[in-house]
LUMPATI-614231 format. One record per residue (C-alpha): x, y, z; residue in three letters. Coordinates in steps of 0.1 Angstrom, whole numbers, padded with zeros to 4 digits, always signed. Example, Ala and Ser with C-alpha at 12.3 -4.5 7.8 and 13.67 -1.06 7.14 Angstrom:
<fibas>
+0123-0045+0078ALA;+0137-0011+0071SER;
</fibas>
This chain:
<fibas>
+0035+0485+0159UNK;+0026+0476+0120UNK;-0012+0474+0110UNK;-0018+0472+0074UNK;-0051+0481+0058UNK;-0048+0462+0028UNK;-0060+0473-0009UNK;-0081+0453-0031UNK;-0044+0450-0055UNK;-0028+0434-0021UNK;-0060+0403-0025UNK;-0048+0387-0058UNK;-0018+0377-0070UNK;+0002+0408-0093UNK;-0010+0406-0131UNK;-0008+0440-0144UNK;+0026+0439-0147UNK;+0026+0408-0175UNK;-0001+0426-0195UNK;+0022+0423-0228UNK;+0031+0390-0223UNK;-0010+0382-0224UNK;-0017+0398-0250UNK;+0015+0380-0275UNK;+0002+0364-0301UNK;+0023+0334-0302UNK;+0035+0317-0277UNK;+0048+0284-0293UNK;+0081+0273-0282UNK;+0108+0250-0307UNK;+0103+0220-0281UNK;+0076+0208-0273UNK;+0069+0200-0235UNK;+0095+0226-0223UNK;+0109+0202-0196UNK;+0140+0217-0197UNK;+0125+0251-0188UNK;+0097+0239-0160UNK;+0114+0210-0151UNK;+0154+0216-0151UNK;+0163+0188-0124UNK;+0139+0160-0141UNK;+0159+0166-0173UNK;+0190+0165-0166UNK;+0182+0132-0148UNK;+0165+0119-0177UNK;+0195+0131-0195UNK;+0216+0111-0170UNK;+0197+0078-0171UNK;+0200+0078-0210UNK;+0237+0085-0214UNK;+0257+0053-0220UNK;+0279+0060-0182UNK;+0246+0059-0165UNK;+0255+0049-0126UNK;+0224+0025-0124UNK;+0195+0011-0150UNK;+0169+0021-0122UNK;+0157+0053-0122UNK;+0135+0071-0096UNK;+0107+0098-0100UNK;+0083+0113-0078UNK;+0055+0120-0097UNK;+0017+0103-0095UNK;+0016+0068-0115UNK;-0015+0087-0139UNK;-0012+0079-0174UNK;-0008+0116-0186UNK;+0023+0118-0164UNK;+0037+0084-0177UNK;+0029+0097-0214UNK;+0042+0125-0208UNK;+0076+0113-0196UNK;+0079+0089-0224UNK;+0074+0119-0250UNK;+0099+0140-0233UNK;+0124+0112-0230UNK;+0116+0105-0266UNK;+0129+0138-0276UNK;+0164+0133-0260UNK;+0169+0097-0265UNK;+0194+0100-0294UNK;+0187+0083-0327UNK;+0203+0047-0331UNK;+0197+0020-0363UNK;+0209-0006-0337UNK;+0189-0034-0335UNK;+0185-0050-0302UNK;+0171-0085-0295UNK;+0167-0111-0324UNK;+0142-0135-0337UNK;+0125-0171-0325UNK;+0122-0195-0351UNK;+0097-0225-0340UNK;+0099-0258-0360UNK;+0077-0282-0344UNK;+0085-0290-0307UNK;+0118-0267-0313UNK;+0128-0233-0310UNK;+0159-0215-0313UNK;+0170-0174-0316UNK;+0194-0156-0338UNK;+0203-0124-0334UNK;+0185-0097-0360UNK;+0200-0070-0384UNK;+0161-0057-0387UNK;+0136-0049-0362UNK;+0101-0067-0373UNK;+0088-0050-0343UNK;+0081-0081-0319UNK;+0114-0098-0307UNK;+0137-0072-0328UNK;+0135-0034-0319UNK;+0156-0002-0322UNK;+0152+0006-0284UNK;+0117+0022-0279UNK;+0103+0041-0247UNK;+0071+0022-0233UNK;+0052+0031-0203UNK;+0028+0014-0182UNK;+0005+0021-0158UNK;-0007-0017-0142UNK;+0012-0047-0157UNK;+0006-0081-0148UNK;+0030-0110-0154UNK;+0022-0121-0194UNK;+0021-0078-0202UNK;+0051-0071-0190UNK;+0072-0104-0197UNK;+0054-0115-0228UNK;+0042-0157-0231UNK;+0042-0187-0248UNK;+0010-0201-0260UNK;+0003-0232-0275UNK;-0032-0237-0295UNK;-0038-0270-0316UNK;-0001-0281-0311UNK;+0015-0251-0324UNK;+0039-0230-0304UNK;+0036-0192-0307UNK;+0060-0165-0283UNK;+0042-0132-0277UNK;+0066-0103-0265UNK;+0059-0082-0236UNK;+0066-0049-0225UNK;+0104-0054-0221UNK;+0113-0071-0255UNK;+0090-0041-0270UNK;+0117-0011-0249UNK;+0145-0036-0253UNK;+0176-0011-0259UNK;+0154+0017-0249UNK;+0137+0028-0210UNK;+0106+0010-0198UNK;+0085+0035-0177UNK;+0064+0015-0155UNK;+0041+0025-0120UNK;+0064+0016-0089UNK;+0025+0008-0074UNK;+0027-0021-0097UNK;+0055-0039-0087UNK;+0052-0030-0047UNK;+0018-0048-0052UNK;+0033-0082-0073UNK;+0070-0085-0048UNK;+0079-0117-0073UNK;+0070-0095-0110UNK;+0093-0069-0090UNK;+0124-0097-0084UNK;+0121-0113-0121UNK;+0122-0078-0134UNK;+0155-0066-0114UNK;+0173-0100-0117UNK;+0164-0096-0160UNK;+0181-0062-0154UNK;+0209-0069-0136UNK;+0217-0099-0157UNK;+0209-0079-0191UNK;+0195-0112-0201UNK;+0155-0125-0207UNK;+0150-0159-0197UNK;+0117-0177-0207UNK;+0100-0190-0174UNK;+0065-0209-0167UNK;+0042-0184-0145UNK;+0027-0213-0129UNK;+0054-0242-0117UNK;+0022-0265-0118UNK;+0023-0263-0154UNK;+0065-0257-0169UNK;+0068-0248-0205UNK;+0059-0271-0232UNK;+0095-0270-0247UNK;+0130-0250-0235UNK;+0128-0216-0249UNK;+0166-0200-0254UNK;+0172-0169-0237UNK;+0176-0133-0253UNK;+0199-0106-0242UNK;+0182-0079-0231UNK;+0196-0041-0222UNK;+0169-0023-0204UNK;+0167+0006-0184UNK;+0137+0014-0159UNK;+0118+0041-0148UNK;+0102+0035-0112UNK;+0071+0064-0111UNK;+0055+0069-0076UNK;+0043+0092-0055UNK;+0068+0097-0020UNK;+0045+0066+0003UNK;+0058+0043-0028UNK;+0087+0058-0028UNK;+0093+0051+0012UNK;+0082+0013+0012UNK;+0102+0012-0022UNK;+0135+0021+0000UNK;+0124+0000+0026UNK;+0123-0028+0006UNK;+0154-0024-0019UNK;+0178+0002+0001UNK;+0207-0004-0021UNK;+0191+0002-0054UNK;+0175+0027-0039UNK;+0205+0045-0030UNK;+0223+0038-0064UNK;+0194+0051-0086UNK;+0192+0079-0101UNK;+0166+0102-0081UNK;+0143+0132-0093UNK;+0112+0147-0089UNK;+0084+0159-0110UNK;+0080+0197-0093UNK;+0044+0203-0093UNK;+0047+0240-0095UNK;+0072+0265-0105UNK;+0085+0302-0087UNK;+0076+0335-0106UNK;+0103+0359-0098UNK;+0101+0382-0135UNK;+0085+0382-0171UNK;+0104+0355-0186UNK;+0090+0327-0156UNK;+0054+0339-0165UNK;+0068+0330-0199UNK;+0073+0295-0198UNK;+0046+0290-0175UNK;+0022+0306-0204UNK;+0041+0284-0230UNK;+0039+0250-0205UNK;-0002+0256-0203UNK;-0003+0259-0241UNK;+0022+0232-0242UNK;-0011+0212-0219UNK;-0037+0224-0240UNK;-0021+0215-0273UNK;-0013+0180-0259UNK;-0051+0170-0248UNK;-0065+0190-0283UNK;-0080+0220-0257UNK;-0086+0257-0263UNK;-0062+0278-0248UNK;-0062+0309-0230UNK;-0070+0342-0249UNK;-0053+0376-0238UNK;-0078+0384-0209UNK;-0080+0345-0195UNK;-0048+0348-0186UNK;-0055+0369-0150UNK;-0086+0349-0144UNK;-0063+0317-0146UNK;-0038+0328-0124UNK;-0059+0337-0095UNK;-0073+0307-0097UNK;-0038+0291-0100UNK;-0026+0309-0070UNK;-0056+0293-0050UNK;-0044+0261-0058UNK;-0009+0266-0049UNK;-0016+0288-0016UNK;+0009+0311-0031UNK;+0008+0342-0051UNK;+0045+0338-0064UNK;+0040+0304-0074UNK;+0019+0288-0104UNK;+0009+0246-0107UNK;+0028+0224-0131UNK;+0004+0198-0129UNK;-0008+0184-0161UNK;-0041+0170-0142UNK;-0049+0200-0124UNK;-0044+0225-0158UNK;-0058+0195-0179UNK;-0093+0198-0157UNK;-0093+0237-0161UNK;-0091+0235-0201UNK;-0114+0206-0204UNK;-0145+0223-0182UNK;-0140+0256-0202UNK;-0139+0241-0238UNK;-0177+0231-0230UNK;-0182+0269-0232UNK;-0163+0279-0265UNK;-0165+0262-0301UNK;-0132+0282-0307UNK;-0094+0273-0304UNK;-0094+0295-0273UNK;-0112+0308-0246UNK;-0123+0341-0231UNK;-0114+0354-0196UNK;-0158+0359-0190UNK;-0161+0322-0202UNK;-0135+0312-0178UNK;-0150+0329-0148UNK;-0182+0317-0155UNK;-0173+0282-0156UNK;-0153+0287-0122UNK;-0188+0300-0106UNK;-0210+0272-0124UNK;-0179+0250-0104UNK;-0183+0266-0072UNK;-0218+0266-0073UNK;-0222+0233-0085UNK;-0202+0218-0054UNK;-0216+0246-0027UNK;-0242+0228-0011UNK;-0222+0218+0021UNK;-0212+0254+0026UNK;-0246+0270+0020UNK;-0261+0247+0046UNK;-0239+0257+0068UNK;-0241+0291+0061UNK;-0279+0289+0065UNK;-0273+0275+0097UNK;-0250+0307+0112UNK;-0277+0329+0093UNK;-0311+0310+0110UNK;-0289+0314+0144UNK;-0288+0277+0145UNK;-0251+0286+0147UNK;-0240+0316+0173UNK;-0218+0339+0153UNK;-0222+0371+0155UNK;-0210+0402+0130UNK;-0219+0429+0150UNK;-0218+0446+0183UNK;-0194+0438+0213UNK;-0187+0411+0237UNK;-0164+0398+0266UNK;-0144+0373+0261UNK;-0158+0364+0230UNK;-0142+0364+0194UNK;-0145+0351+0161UNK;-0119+0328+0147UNK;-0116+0313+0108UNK;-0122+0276+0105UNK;-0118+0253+0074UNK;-0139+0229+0066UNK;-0127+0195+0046UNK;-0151+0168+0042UNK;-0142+0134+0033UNK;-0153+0127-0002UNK;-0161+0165-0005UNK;-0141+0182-0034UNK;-0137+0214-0019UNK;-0129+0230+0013UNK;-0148+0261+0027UNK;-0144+0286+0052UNK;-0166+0290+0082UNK;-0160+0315+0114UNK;-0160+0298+0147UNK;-0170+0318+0183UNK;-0144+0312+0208UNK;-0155+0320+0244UNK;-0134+0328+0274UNK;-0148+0333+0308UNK;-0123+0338+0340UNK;-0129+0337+0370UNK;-0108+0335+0409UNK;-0085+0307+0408UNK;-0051+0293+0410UNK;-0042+0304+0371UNK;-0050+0275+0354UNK;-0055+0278+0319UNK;-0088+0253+0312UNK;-0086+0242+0272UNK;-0122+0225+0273UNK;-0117+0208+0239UNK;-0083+0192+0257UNK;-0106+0182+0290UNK;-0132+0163+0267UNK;-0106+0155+0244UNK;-0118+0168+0215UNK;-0084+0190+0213UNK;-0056+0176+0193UNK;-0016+0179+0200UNK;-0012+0210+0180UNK;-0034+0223+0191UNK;-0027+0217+0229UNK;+0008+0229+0222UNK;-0009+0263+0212UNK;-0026+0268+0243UNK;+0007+0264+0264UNK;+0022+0291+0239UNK;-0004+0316+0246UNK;-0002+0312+0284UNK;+0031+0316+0281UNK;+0036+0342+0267UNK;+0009+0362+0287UNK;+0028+0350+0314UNK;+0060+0366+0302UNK;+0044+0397+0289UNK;+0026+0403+0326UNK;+0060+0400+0343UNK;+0039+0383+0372UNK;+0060+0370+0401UNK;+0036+0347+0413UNK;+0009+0323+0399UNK;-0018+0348+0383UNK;-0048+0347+0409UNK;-0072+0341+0378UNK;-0081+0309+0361UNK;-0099+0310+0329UNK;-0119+0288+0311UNK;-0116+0287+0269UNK;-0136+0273+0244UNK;-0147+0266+0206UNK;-0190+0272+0214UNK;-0209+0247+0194UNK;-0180+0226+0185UNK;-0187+0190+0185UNK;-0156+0176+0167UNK;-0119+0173+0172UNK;-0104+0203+0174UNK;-0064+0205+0161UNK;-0041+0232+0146UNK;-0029+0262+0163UNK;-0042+0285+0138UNK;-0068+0299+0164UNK;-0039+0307+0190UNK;-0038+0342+0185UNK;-0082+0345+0182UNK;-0079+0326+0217UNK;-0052+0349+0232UNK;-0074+0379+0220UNK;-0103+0367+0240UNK;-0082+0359+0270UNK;-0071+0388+0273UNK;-0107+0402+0268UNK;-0115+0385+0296UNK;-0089+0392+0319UNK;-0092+0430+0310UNK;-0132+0431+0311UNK;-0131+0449+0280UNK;-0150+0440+0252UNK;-0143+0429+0217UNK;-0158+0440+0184UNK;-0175+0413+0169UNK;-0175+0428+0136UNK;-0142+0415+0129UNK;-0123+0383+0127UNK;-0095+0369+0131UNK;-0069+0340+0123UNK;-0031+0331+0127UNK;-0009+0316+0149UNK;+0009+0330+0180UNK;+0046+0322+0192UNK;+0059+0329+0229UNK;+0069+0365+0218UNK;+0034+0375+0206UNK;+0045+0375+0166UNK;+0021+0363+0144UNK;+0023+0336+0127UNK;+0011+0323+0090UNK;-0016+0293+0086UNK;-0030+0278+0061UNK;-0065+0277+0042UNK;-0067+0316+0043UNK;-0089+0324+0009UNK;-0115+0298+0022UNK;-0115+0319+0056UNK;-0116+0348+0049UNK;-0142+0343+0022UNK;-0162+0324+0048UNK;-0169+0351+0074UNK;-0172+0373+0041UNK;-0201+0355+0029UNK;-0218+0358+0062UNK;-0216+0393+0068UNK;-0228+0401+0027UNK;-0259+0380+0034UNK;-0267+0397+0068UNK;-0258+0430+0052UNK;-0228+0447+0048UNK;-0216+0478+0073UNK;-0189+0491+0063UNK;-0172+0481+0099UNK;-0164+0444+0095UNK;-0133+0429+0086UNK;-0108+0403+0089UNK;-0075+0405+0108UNK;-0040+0381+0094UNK;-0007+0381+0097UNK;+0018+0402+0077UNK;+0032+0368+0066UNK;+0001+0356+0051UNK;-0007+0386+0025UNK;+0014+0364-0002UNK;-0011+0336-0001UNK;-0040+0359-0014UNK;-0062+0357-0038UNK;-0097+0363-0032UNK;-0134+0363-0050UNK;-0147+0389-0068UNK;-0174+0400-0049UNK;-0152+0403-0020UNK;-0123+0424-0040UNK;-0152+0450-0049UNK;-0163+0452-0012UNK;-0130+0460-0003UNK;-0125+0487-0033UNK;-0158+0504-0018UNK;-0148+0502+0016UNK;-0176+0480+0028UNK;-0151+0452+0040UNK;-0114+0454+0055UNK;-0081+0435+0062UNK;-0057+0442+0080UNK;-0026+0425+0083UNK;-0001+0426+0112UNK;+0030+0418+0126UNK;+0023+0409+0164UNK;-0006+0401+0189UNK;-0001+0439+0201UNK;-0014+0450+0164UNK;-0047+0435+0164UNK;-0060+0446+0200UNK;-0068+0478+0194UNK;-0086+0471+0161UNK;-0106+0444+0182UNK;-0109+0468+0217UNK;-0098+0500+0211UNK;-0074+0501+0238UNK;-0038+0491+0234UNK;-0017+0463+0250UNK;+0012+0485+0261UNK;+0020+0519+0252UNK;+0032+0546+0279UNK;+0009+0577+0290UNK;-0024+0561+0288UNK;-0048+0534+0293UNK;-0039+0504+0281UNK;-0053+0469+0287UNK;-0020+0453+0303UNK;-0024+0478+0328UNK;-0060+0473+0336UNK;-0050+0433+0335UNK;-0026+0441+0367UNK;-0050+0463+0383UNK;-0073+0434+0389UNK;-0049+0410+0394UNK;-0035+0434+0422UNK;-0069+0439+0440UNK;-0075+0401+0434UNK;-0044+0391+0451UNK;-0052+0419+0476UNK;-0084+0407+0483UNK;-0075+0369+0488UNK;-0047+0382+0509UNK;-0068+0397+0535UNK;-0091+0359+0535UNK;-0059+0338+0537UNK;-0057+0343+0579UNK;-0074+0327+0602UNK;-0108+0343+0610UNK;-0099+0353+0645UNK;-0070+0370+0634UNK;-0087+0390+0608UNK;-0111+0401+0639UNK;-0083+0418+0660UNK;-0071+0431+0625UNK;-0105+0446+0624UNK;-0104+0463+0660UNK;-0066+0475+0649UNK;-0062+0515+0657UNK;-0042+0516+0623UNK;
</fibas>
């Protein structure tokens, strides 16, 4: 048996030990971006795609089509592209109704470049393959967005060309054929005059996220396969002092890019718990341009200075939370004005709370509410009723969760025959579909309750999953959670007594509010983590599942089942027989 009463250090992520790096006073780096620090694998491919034994033009990335990721990957491939003086395309001369090309020894920057990187977010036709317009009889040829990275890489939105098939056919077959040919867009209307072709050596960049990516390799299989593949990695692993390094020196590397303050010594912590919230993991910290980018810029409205403070940080993550809480304080009000049954104190059969999140459409942030789950047994044939399953308003996971737990009390009861009991299990005041199996092992708890007749203490909560064994499992969403039940019990008064049970498993995805951190550092709110379904019951009923020498609840579980099966035994003959059973001398 393992129960863990955690500390208020075990809630956040481990800063402390990266106090000197915070407090450095520079943390510039010689390049720029640091790509080849945070992202290792997109370099090298971008390293591959620009060397002159490249295996394909095409390139693949995952990454979103935004703009700051497309600029961002045209900087960075700026910085390894090596310098070249070659000139690469060639200029149209137009003498009345004619035109012809010669190749160029200097690039005037329209048909005649050195081999730039360009990037694109949308392109239609005339954008990315340039035009020919006539105006008053005279003949002009405007470049597009390949004679402008003709020699160099085009980056361009795979969302783009998925949505125009034919831009997405001229473009490969100009690739493949490292030659430009001038086309009208509308065969209704053909060029005015025959334009001469241009050769043209271009390499692409295909950016999408992995949906794009899917029809992309759907719809070209063989490209797809001889591309050159990589992703942009959104976050990054912090095993020591030098990771916490770069990732400092890729957030200034952010802030520095968009003109944002930066964080000061003691913004640092406050920025990495609320990292760790948005990565679900205490080890690992976001890459994301967008996501830091948003940080910086709702901060800098708080300091005139080239940096900010770790109070001016926090107080711009409240004004956030605050500013986007009116969802979860109406439904907070609604537990507190017992609209909503949840209680936080005292005990009850067969009744528990679990930890629910809540995620709105169009709603920016999730929140944490508990959820009473009741189960009620009674004489039966051992069926296990899941009530959102019977009105189905019980998804497939969380079906498959139900049929775990019954399982396993089957195993664990080491029952020979059908159990004489059928229970009944619910979420009370649930009027939605019902999925995940992160209330398994709240739902086993309260069967069990049930079965035993022993109450639970409704002062705590609990979440996780359950396996066949009885091992608990990690879910997701646990900050919003746990801060959820939290939040009800501050408002109605804290006692000291309530809590919140997890798994061991789930400690690394940590990190909590303040206000809850200082109730835990007075002792007026607990966690506990364990390892197994046998860990939790006596922190819910005081009594044990199995342990030799006493009382324990599997053993008052097969005392009723015994006088149950006892007791139907004596009603399963026929009455008459039972009446010369009654007159027996024994």
């Amino acid at each position: 048996m393992t129960i863990t009463k955690l500390t208020w250090r075990d809630l956040v992520p481990d800063t402390e030990s990266y106090q000197e790096l915070f407090t450095q006073p520079d943390l510039a780096k010689e390049h720029e971006y640091l790509l080849s620090d945070t992202q290792p694998r997109l370099h090298y491919a971008m390293e591959q795609v620009l060397s002159p034994w490249a295996t394909s033009p095409f390139m693949l990335l995952k990454a979103p089509d935004e703009a700051e990721y497309l600029n961002l990957l045209a900087d960075a491939m700026r910085q390894l592209q090596p310098e070249t003086h070659t000139v690469f395309g060639g200029e149209y001369a137009i003498n009345g109704r004619t035109v012809t090309f010669e190749p160029a020894t200097l690039a005037d920057g329209r048909f005649a470049v050195t081999g730039s990187i360009v990037s694109a977010g949308w392109a239609e036709a005339e954008q990315l393959f340039g035009c020919l317009r006539q105006f008053n009889g005279e003949l002009t040829l405007h470049p597009g967005l390949i004679h402008q990275a003709n020699g160099g890489v085009l980056i361009v939105s795979l969302r783009t060309l998925l949505a125009q098939p034919l831009l997405w056919m001229r473009l490969k077959n100009t690739i493949n054929q490292q030659r430009f040919d001038w086309v009208a867009f509308d065969e209704s209307r053909p060029l005015p005059v025959s334009v001469p072709s241009m050769p043209l050596s271009l390499k692409v960049v295909l950016v999408g996220d992995r949906d794009a990516l899917a029809d992309f390799q759907d719809m070209e299989p063989e490209l797809a396969a001889q591309g050159v593949y990589s992703e942009f990695e959104d976050s990054v692993q912090i095993a020591d002092a030098e990771d916490m390094l770069q990732w400092m020196q890729w957030v200034n590397a952010v802030s520095e890019r968009a003109q944002l303050p930066s964080p000061a010594g003691d913004a640092w912590p406050v920025l990495i718990r609320e990292a760790v919230r948005y990565t679900g993991d205490q080890d690992t910290l976001p890459l994301c341009p967008l996501w830091l980018g948003k940080q910086l810029r709702e901060v800098a409205a708080l300091t005139e200075d080239s940096t900010f403070n770790g109070e001016q940080l926090a107080q711009m993550l409240l004004q956030r939370e605050w500013r986007e809480g009116y969802l979860a304080d109406r439904m907070q009000d609604e537990i507190l004005l017992e609209q909503i049954l949840v209680e936080t104190e005292g005990e009850r059969i067969g009744q528990i709370n679990a930890l629910s999140v809540i995620e709105f459409p169009g709603h920016p942030r999730a929140f944490g509410e508990p959820s009473r789950i009741s189960c009620v047994v009674h004489i039966g044939d051992g069926e296990f009723i899941d009530v959102e399953r019977k009105a189905e308003l019980g998804g497939n996971i969380h079906a498959k969760g139900m049929m775990i737990m019954q399982a396993y009390l089957m195993a664990e009861l080491q029952l020979e025959q059908q159990i004489p009991f059928s229970a009944s299990l619910t979420f009370e005041q649930s009027y939605s579909e019902v999925d995940g199996d992160s209330a398994s092992m709240a739902e086993l708890c309260a069967v069990i309750s049930a079965l035993a007749d022993v109450p639970i203490n409704q002062s705590i909560a609990i979440t996780g999953s359950v396996d066949q064994f009885g091992r608990a499992q990690p879910v997701g969403g646990l900050n919003e959670k746990i801060e959820g039940f939290f939040n009800v019990c501050q408002q109605r008064g804290l006692s000291g007594k309530q809590g919140v049970i997890i798994p061991v498993a789930n400690v690394r995805h940590l990190s909590l509010s303040q206000a809850l951190l200082t109730a835990v550092e007075e002792e007026q709110f607990s966690l506990w983590a364990i390892e197994e379904i046998a860990d939790a019951l006596p922190l819910l009923t005081n009594l044990e599942w199995d342990v030799e020498g006493q009382t324990t609840l599997m053993h008052v579980i097969q005392e009723r089942i015994a006088q149950a099966t006892q007791q139907d035994a004596r009603h399963r003959y026929p009455w008459p027989l039972r009446w010369l059973n009654w007159f027996s001398p024994n």
